[in-house]
C-alpha positions in Angstrom: -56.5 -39.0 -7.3 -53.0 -38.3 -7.5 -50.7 -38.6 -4.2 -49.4 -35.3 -2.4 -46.1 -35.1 -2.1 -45.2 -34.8 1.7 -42.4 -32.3 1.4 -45.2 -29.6 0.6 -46.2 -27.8 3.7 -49.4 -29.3 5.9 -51.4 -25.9 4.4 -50.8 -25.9 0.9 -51.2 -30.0 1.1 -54.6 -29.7 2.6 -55.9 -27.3 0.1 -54.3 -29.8 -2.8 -57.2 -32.2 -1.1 -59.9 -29.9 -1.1 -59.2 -29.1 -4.7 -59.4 -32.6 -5.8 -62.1 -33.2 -3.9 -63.7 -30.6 -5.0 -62.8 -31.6 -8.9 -65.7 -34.4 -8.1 -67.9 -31.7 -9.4 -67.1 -32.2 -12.8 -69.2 -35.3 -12.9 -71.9 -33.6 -12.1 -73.4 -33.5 -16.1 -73.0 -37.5 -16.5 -74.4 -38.0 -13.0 -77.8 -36.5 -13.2 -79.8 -37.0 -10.5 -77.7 -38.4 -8.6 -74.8 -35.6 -8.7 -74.7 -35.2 -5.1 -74.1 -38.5 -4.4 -70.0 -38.4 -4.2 -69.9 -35.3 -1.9 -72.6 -37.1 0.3 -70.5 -40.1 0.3 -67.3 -38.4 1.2 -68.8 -36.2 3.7 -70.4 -38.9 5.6 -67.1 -41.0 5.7 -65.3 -37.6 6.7 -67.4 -37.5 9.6 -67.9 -41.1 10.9 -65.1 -43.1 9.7 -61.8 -41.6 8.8 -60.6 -40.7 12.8 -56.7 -41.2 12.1 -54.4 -42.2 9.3 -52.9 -40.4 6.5 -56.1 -39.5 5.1 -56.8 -37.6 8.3 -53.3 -35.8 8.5 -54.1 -34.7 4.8 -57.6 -33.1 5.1 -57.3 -32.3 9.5 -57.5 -28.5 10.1 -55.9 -27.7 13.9 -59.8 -27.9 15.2 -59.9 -31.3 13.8 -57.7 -33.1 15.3 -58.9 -31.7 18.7 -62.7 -33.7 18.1 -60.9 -36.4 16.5 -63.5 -35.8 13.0 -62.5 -34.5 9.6 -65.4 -31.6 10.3 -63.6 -29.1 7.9 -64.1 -32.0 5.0 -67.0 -33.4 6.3 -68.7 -29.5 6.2 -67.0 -28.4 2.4 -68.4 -31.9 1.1 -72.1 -32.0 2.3 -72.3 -28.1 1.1 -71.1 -29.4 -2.4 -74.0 -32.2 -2.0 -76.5 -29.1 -0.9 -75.9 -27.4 -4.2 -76.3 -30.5 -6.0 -79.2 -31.1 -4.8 -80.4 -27.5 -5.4 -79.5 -28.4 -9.0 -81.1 -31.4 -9.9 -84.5 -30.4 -8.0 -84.7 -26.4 -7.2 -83.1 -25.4 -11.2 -80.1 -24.2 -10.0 -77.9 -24.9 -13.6 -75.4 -27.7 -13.4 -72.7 -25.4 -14.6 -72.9 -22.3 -11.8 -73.1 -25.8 -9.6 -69.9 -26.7 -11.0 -68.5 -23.2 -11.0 -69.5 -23.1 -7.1 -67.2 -26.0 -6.0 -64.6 -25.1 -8.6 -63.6 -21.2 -7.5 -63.6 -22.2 -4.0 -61.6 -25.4 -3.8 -59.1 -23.7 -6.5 -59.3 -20.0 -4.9 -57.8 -21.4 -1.5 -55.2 -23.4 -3.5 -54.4 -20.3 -5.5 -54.6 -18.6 -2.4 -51.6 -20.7 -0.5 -49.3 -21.0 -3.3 -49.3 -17.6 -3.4 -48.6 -17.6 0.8 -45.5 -19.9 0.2 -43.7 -17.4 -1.6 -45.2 -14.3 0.0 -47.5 -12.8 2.8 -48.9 -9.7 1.5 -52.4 -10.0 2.0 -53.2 -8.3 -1.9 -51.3 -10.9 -3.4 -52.5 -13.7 -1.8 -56.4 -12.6 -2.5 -55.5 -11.8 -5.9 -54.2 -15.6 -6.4 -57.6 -16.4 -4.9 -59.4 -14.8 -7.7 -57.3 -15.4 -10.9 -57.1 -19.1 -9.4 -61.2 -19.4 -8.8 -61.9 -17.2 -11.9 -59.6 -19.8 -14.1 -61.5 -23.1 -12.4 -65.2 -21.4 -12.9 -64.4 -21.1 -16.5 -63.0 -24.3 -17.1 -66.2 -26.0 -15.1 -68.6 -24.3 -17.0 -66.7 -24.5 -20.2 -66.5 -28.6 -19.2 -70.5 -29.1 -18.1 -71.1 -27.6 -21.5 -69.1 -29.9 -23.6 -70.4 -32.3 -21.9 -74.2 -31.6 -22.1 -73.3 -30.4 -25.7 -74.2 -27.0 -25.2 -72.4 -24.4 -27.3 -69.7 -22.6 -24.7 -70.4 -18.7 -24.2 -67.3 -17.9 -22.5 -68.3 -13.9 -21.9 -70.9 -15.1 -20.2 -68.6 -17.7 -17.9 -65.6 -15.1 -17.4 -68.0 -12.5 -16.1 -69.7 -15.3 -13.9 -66.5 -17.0 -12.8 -65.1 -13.9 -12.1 -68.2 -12.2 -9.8 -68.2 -15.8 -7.7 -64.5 -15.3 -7.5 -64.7 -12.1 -5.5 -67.7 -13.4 -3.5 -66.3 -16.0 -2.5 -62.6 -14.1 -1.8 -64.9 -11.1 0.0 -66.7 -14.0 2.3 -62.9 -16.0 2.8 -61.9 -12.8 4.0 -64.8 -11.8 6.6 -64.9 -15.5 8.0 -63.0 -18.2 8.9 -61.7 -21.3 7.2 -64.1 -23.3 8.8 -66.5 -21.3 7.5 -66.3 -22.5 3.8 -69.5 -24.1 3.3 -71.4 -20.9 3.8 -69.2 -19.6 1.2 -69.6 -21.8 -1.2 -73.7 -22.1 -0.6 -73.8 -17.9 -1.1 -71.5 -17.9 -3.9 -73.7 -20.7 -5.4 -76.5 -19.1 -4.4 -75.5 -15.2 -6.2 -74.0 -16.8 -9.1 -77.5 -18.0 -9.6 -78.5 -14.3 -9.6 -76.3 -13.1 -11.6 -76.7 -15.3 -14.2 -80.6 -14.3 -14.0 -79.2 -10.8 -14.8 -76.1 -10.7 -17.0 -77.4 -12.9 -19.6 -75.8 -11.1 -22.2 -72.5 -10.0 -22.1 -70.3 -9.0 -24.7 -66.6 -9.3 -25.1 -65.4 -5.8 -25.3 -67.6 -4.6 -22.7 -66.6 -7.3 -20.5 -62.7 -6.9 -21.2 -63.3 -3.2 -20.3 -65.2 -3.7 -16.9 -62.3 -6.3 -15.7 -59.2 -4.0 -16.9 -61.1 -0.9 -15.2 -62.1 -2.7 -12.0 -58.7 -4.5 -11.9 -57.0 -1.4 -12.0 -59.5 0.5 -9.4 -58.8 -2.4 -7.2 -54.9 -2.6 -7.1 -55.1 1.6 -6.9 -57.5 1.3 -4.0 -55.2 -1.2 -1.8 -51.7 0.7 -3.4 -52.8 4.1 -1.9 -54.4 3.1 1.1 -57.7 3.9 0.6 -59.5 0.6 1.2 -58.4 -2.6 2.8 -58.4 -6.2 1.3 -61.9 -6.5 2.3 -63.1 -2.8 1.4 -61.1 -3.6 -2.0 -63.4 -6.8 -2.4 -66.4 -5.3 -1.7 -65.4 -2.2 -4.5 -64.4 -4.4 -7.1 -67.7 -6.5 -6.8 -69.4 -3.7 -6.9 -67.4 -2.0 -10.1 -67.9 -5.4 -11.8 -71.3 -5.6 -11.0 -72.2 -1.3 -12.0 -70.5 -1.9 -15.3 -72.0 -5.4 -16.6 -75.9 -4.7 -15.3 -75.7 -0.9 -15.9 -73.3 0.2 -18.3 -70.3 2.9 -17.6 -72.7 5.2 -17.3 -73.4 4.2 -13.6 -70.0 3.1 -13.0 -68.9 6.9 -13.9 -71.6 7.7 -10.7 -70.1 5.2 -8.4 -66.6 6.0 -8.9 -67.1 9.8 -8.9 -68.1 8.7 -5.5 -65.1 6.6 -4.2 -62.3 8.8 -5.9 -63.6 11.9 -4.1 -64.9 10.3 -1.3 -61.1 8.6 -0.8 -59.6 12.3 -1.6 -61.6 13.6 0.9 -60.9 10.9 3.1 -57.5 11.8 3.0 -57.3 15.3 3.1 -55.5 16.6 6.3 -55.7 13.2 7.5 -53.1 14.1 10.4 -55.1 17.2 11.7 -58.4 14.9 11.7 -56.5 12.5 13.7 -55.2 15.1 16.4 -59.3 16.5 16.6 -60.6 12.6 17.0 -62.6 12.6 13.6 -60.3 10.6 11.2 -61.4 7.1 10.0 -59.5 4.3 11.8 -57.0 1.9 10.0 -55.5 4.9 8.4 -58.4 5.9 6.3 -58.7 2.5 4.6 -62.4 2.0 3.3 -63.5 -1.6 4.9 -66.5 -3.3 3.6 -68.9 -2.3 6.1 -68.4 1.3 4.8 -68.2 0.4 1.2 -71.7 -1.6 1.4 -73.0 0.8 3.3 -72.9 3.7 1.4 -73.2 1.5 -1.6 -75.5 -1.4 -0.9 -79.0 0.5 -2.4 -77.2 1.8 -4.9 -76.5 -1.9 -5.9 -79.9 -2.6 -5.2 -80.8 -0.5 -7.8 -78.6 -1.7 -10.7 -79.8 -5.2 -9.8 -83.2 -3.9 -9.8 -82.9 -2.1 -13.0 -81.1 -5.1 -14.9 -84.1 -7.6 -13.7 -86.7 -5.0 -14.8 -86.2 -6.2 -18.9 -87.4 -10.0 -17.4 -89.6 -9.0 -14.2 -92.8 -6.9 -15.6 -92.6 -4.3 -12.7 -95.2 -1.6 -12.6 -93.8 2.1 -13.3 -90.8 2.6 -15.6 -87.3 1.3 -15.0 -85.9 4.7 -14.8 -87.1 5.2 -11.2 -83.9 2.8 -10.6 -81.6 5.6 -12.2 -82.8 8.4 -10.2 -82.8 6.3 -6.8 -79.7 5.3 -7.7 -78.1 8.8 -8.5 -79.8 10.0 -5.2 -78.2 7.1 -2.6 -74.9 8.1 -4.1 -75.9 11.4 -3.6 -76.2 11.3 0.0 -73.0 9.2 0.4 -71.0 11.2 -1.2 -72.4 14.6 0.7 -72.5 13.0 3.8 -68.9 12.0 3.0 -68.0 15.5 2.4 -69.6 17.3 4.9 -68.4 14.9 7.8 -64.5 14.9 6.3 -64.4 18.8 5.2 -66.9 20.2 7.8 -64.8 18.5 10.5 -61.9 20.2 9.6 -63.2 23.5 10.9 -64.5 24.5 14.6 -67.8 25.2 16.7 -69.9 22.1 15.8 -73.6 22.5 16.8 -75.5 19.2 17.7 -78.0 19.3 14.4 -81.4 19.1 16.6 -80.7 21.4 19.0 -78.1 23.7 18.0 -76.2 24.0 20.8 -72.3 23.3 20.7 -70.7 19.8 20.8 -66.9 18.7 20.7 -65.7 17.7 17.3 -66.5 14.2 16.4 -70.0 14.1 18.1 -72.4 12.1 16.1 -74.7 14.1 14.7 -72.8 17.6 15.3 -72.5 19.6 11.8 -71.1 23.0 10.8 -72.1 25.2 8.4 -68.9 25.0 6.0 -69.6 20.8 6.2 -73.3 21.5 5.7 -72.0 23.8 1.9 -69.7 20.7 1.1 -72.9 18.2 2.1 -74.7 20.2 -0.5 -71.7 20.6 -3.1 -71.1 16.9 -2.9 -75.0 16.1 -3.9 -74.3 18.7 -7.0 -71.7 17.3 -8.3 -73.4 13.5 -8.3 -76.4 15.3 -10.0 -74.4 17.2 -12.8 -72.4 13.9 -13.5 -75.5 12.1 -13.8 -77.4 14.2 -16.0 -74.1 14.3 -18.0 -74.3 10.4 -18.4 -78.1 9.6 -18.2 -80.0 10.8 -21.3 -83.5 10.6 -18.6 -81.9 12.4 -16.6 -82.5 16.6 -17.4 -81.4 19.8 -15.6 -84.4 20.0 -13.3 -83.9 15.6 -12.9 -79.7 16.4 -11.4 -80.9 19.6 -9.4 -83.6 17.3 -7.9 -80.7 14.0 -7.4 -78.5 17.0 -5.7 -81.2 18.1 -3.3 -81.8 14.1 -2.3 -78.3 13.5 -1.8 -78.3 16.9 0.5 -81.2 15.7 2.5 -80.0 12.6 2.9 -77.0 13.7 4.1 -79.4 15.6 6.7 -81.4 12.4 7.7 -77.7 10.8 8.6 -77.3 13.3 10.9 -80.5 13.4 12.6 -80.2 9.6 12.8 -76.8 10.3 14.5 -77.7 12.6 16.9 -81.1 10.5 17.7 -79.8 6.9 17.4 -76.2 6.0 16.4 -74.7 4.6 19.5 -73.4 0.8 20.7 -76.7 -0.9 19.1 -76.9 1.2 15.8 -73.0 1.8 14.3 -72.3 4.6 11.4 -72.7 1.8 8.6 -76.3 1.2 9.5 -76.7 5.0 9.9 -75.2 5.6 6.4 -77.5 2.5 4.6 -80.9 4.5 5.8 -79.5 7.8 4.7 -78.7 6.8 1.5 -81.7 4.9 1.1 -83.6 8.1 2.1 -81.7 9.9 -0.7 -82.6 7.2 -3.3 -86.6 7.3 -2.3 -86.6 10.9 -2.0 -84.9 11.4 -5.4 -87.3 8.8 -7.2 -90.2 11.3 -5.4 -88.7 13.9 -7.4 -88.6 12.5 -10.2 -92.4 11.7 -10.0 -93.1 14.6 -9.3 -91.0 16.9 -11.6 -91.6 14.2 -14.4 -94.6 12.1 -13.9 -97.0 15.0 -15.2 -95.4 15.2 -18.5 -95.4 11.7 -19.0 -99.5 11.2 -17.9 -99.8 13.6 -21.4 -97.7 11.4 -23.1 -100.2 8.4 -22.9 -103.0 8.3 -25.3 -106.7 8.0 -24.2 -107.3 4.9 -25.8 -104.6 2.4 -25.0 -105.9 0.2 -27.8 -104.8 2.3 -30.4 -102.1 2.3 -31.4 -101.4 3.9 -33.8 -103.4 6.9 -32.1 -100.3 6.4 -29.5 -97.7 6.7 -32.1 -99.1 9.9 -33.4 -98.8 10.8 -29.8 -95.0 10.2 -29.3 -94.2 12.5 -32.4 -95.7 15.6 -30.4 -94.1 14.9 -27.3 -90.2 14.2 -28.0 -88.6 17.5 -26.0 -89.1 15.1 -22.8 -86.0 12.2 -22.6 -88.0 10.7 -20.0 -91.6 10.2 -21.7 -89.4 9.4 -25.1 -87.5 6.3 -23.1 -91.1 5.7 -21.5 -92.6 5.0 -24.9 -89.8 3.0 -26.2 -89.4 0.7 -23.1 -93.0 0.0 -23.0 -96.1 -0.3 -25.4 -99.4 1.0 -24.5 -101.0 -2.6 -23.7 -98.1 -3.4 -21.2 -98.4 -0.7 -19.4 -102.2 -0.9 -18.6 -102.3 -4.9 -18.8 -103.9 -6.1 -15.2 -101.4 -8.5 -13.2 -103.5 -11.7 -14.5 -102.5 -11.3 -18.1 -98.5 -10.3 -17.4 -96.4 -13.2 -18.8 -96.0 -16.1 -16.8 -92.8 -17.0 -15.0 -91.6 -20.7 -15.8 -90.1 -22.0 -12.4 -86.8 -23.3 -14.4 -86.3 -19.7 -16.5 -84.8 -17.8 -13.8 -85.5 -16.9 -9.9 -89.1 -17.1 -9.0 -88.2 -16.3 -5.4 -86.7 -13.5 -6.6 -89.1 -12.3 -8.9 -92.0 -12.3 -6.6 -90.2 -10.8 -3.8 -89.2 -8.2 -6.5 -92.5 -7.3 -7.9 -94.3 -7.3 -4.7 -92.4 -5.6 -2.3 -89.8 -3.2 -4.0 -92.1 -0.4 -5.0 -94.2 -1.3 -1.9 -91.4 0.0 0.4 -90.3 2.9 -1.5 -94.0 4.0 -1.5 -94.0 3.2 2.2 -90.9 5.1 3.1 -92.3 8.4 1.4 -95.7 8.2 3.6 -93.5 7.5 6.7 -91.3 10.5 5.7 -94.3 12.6 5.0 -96.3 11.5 8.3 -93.2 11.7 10.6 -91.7 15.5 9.1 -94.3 17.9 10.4 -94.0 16.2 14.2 -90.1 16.2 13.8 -89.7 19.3 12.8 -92.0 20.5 15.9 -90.3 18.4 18.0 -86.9 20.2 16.6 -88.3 23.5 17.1 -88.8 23.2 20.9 -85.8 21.7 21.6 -84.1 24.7 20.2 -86.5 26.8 21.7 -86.2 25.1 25.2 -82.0 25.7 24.3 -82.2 29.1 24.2 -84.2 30.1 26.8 -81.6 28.0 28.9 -78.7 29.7 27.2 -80.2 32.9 28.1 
């Protein structure tokens, strides 16, 4: 390792030793087994031996030299040693473990040469990415030379890059003592999303990273998200486009733009009535992943459906999809337009409350609540050939009641314990389970006719599909899945080698994901007859006291 010069200042020095340390990773492919054995070794002498010195003034953070103990080093090294290990014995690959180490160690450098010359936060997060994006591609583009595996370098810019903006998203949430539990998460989702973007190809991928590049730097440039909020967006872009197509990207940003517009709108008047979002209207990522978290859940979900045999038809991910974007985006409407105007009625009882009150609606916000669930429905059955006219009335009507369960859930339960992000996740999974129960039910008639009688036959089933075609849905129904697949009992699915991919995640997957959509339509069904009674007497009990 190559000295540090000392006129470089104590920050940027410090993350010069990270990085090299962190270059250690590189001999990860000619070390085997024993890959973790360098980080183990530094992070044990970090810890016990190294109490003073130059070595200590190099790698001591402020909280270090208080105990006396490299902890900072100590901490980065023995997470490095925890992904190693994860590789040589779990099947995480040696090149995402590489990647790992690499984007973080490099991100922070990026990140403080960019703070010697200038403190806007953008630009120092954006030398964070390009930095970590540039060292996961040339760690995975190394491991593979080395192992002598041909280089796919689509696949390692899109993986490079998603770590990247993890790992900027987490820097910039916690602390810098908090680095090992970025680089274990970042290790840990690159593994995912190497499970699900297998195959990526280069015009695609160019197009998703000048798109979402350009989203981002809009976002932050007009104010509409912060650093963080502009994170969590451009992960989420990246992800829409690579695992979904444009397609659902088109859904998602419908959502932001007018969402953001709205946001805006008569921002000054919101502020004098006490309704306008704090930090000027700037998105943070507790509102960004919480209107879009299921929806991301979904595209995920989708992706790992061509690998994880799931029962049902991966088109239940496109509808539940549409419909949690749906309820954002009319809950987003009705609370920024219907706050504008005046008289606000609690939504369970009726009776007036002072602008701003959780759960307190208006009837122009409630015509907005249900324009906003439209206009997600019309741009997905624009975009999603499954999708038909009765399909986007039915995503429209789930983003609406959504919107509906958000303020129930406002008026019932939002306070200290339960904030508006947690509110907004359970609306818009609502919408997503109550648009997939559309979809069932509007669809799932058609497509029983569409299977044969004998699932054996078939040819018998390809006579079938000829008669049937007028129906998008049944025709991608028969071409995603053959008539043995679909009936084929759980013992004869194929078999999941425990190196191929995420077993973790592919049980958890296949076991509990339709489980709790099912679940959430019996608790909706059980609990809507008492709520609505209970409703009904508290506005009965209202107006007799009015009166």
């Amino acid at each position: 390792m190559s000295p540090i010069p000392a006129y470089v200042q104590p920050t940027l020095r410090r993350a010069g030793g990270f990085a090299l340390i962190g270059t250690l990773a590189v001999t990860a492919p000619v070390l085997g087994q024993a890959a973790f054995a360098p980080f183990a070794a530094v992070g044990i002498t970090a810890a016990f031996l190294i109490t003073d010195g130059p070595i200590f003034e190099l790698f001591a953070r402020p909280g270090d030299r208080q105990d006396g103990r490299l902890n900072g080093l100590a901490g980065f090294a023995l997470a490095a040693a925890g992904l190693a290990i994860l590789s040589t014995e779990l099947g995480l690959p040696v090149a995402l473990f590489v990647a790992s180490v690499l984007i973080l160690a490099y991100g922070n450098l990026g990140k403080r040469l960019i703070a010697e010359t200038s403190d806007e936060p953008f630009v120092g997060t954006a030398g964070f990415v390009v930095a970590g994006t540039l060292a996961g591609v040339g760690g995975q583009f190394a491991t593979a030379t080395v192992i002598g595996v041909q280089p796919v370098i689509t696949r390692y810019v899109f993986l490079a890059t998603a770590g990247a903006l993890v790992a900027a998203l987490l820097r910039e949430m916690l602390f810098e003592r908090d680095d090992p539990l970025v680089m274990l998460t970042s290790g840990l989702l690159l593994w995912l999303f190497s499970y699900l973007g297998s195959d990526v190809g280069a015009i695609e991928l160019g197009a998703a990273l000048a798109v979402t590049a350009a989203l981002g730097f809009v976002s932050y440039a007009l104010g509409t998200a912060s650093v963080a909020g502009m994170l969590s967006g451009v992960l989420l872009s990246l992800l829409v486009i690579v695992l979904g197509g444009f397609g659902w990207f088109a859904v998602v940003i419908s959502f932001f733009s007018i969402g953001a517009l709205s946001t805006k709108y008569r921002y000054d008047e919101k502020k004098q009535r006490g309704i306008a979002e704090e930090n000027e209207g700037a998105r943070g990522t507790g509102n960004v992943l919480g209107n879009a978290a299921v929806a991301l859940i979904c595209v995920i979900c989708f992706a790992a459906s061509e690998s994880i045999v799931i029962p049902g038809d991966p088109i239940i991910f496109k509808y539940a999809f549409a419909g949690s974007i749906a309820a954002a985006l009319s809950d987003t409407l009705s609370s920024e337009l219907g706050g504008l105007y005046d008289n606000p009625r609690l939504i369970t009882t009726l009776t007036p409350v002072p602008p701003g009150t959780d759960g307190g609606v208006t009837w122009q916000g409630e015509l907005f609540g249900i324009l906003g669930g439209l206009i997600i429905g019309i741009v997905s059955f624009g975009l999603f050939p499954s999708v038909d006219a009765t399909g986007s009335i039915a995503i429209g009507i789930a983003g609406f009641l959504g919107m509906t369960a958000d303020s129930i859930l406002g008026a019932t339960v939002e306070g200290d314990r339960i904030g508006n992000e947690t509110v907004n996740l359970a609306a818009t999974f609502i919408g997503a389970v109550l648009s997939v129960g559309s979809a069932i039910v509007v669809l799932w008639p058609h497509t029983v006719q569409a299977v044969p009688q004998t699932i054996h036959d078939s040819s018998h089933f390809s006579s079938l599909s000829s008669h049937h075609h007028h129906s998008s849905f049944r025709r991608l129904w028969q071409h995603r899945r053959s008539a043995t697949v679909l009936f084929q009992s759980r013992r004869h699915r194929p078999s999941l080698d425990m190196h191929s991919g995420l077993p973790v995640l592919n049980r958890l997957l296949r076991r509990y994901l339709l489980s709790a959509m099912s679940q959430g339509i019996i608790v909706m069904r059980t609990l809507w007859k008492p709520l609505g009674r209970h409703i009904w007497s508290m506005r009965q009990g209202a107006h007799i006291l009015q009166n």
